[in-house]
N, C-alpha and C positions, 0 to 999 in steps of 0.2 A: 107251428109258428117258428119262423125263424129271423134270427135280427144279427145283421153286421153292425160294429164299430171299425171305425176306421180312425185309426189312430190311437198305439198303446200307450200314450202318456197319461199324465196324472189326470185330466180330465177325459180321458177315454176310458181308461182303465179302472176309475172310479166309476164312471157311468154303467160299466158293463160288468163289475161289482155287485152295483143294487140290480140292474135288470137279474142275475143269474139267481142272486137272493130272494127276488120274489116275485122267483120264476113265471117271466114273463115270455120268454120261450124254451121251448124244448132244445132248441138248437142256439149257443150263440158263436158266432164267430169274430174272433179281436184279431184286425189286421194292422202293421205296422212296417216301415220301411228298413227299418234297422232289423237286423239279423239277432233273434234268440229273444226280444224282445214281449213280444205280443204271446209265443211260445212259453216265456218262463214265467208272465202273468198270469195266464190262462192255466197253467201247471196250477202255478197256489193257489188261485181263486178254487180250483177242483177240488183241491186238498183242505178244502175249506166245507167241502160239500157234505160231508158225512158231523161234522161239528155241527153245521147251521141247516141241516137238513133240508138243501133242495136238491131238484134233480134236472137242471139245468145241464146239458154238457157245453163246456167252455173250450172251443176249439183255436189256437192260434195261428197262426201262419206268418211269414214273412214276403209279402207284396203276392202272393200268390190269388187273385182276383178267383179265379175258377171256384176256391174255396168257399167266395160267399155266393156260388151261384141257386138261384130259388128263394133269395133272401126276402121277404114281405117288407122290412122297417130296414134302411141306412141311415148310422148313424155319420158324420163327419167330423170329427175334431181335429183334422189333420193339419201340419200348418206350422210355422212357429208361434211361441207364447210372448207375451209381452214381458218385459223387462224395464227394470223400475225408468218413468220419466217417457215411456213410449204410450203414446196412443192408441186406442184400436185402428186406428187409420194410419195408422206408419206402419201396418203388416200388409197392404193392400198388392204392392206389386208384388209381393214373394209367395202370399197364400194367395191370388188369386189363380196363378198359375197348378198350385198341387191342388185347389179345390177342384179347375175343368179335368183335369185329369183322371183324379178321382171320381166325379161323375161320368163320363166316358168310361172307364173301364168297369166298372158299375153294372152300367146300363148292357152289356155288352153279356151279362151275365145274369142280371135281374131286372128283364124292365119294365113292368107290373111295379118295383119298390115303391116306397115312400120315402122320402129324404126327410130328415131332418140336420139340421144345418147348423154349427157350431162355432167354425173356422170364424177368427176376426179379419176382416169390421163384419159382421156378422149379417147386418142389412145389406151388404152389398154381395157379399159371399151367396146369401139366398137369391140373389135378382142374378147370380151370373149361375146359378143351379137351375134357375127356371129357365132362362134366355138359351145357356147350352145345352140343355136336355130336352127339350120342345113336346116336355110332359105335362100333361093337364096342371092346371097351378096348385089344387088341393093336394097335390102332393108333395108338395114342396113347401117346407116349414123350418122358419127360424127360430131357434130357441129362445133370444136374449129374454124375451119381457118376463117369463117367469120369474129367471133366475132375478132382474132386477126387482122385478115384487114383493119376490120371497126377502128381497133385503132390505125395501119395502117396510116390508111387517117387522123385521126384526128391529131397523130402529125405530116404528112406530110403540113397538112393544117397550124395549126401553125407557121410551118419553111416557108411556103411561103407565109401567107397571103393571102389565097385563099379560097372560101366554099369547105367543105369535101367533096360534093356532085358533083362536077368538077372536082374530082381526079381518076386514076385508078391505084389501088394499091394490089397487091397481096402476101399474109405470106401463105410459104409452108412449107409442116414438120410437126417434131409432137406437140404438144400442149402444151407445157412446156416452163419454162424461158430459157434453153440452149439448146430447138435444136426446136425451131419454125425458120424461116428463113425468113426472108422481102426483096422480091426480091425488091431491090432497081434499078439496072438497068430496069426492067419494067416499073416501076413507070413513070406515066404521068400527067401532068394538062391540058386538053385540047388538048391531041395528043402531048404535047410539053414534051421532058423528065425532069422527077425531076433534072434528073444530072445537064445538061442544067442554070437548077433557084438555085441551089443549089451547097455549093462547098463540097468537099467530106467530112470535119470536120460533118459539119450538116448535112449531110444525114446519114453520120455515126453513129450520135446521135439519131437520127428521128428511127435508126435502134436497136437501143440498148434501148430506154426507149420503142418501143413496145414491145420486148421481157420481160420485167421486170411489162410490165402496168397491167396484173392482181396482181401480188406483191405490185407494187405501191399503189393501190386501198385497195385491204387488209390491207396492214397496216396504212391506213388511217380510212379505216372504224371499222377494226378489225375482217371483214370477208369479204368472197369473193363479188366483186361487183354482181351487179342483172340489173339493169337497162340496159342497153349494152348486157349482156348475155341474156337477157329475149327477147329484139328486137330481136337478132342474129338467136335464134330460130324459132322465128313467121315468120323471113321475109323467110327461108328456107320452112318452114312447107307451106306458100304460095305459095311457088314455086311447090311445091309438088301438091296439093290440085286445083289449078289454072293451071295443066299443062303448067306452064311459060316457059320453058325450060332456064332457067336463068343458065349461067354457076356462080358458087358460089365455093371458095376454101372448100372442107369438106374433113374428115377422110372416105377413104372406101379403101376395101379390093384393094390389087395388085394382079397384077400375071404376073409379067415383067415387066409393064410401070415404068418408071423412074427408070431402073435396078435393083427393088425389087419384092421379091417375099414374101409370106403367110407372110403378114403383112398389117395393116391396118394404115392408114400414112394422113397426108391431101396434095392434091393436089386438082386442079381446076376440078371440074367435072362439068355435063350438068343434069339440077334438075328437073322432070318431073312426069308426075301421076304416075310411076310404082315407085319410089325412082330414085337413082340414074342411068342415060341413059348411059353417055361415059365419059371418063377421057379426057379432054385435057392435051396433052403432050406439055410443054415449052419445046424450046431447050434452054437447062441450058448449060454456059459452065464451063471448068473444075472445078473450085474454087469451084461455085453454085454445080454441082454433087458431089461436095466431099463433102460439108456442108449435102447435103441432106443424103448422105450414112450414113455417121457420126451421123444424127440426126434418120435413121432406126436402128441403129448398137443398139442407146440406149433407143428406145422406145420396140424392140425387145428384149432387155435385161432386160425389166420390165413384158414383157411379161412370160416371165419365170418363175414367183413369179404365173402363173398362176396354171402352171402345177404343181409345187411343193406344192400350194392349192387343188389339183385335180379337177380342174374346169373344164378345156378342156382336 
């Protein structure tokens, strides 16, 4: 097996961290546009190998595509990060341009791979992956919905004093502060529903600071978090690579299911060696399908900024 990262920043270079740790391919390659970069990552991450015992090799390169040729999984992180007060939508003209690229040179080298898709606005980044690659859609997968899940659960966990790892909790929609969605009636601790342990003030809160938690992080850090995004990836890429069939919220193409169509959106799908297998469809009721329409109306409206680039 072998898996590219593209893109040696802190969420790439995190991501392809935990893949070498638990060794998810024999082979990985970190590529990066800057010079020594990707290079003097991939150095320490090696130097790490014999401490934490895997046997991963971590190969870096600087823009040299040939190097990820045979790659089964790409990953994308490529792109600039957000900075405190920006949007995932005010990176769209600048990373939409290094994502076709990216893809293009890719493909030219591996094109069997599997994308998975990172770059912000992330929903839109995935729909200009599928639209320029004119690759079956199961291979093409947007990461956000884990990572917002996974944040999700942690202040689920919070509000009830519980391990996060006890909870089941699912964010649908697109990958932005205003239209990701935290199905809060799903939400469980133990089969037992959040509603249940929770009165609606705090679950309502539990619901508003994950939509806001990559913002929150940014303007603490002053750029976008990595640690959490970098997991969210590896644990997908696993799923992928291990034919887990793990159902995992991510971004992938519709064509009907949840009353949308030619749009790429996150819902629960089933994670397996070919990319993605089947979409699980929740019965959302009214409120929930109207938040969902509502949150396609405006991811599809970013989408637009594509064509008018002439990308797709």
């Amino acid at each position: 097996m072998k898996i590219t990262v593209i893109g040696a920043g802190n969420v790439g270079a995190t991501c392809a961290n935990v893949i070498a740790q638990r060794e998810l391919a024999s082979e990985l390659v970190l590529l990066d546009i800057k010079e020594g970069i990707s290079e003097g990552k991939s150095l320490d991450m090696m130097q790490t190998s014999a401490l934490l015992g895997f046997d991963t090799r971590v190969i870096g390169s600087t823009n040299d595509y040939s190097k990820t040729a045979g790659s089964d999984v790409v990953v994308i992180t490529s792109g600039i990060p957000r900075k405190p007060g920006m949007t995932r939508e005010d990176l769209i003209g600048t990373n939409a341009g290094i994502v076709k690229g990216v893809v293009d040179n890719i493909l030219k080298y591996s094109p069997e791979a599997i994308f998975v898709l990172v770059s912000n606005p992330m929903d839109t980044m995935t729909y200009l992956a599928l639209k320029a690659s004119g690759i079956p859609k199961n291979r093409v997968i947007g990461m956000g919905g884990i990572l917002d899940s996974s944040r999700f659960k942690c202040y689920l966990s919070q509000a009830i004093g519980c391990p996060a790892t006890d909870l089941h909790g699912v964010v649908i929609g697109g990958h932005g502060d205003t239209t990701m969605i935290p199905l809060t009636r799903f939400a469980t601790y133990m089969g037992v529903p959040a509603a249940d342990l929770l009165d609606a003030e705090t679950l309502a809160k539990v619901a508003a600071d994950t939509m806001v938690g990559g913002a929150t992080l940014t303007g603490m850090l002053g750029t976008s978090a990595w640690y959490a995004p970098g997991a969210a990836v590896a644990l997908l890429v696993e799923s992928i690579v291990r034919d887990e069939k793990k159902v995992y919220p991510c971004c992938v193409s519709l064509e009907g299911e949840y009353g949308q169509e030619d749009i790429c959106i996150g819902v629960p799908v089933v994670i397996g060696k070919t990319g993605w297998e089947k979409i699980v469809e929740y019965k959302l009721n009214d409120e929930e399908q109207a938040k969902f329409n509502k949150s396609a109306d405006a991811v599809r409206s970013m989408n637009k900024v594509l064509v008018d680039m002439k990308l797709v």
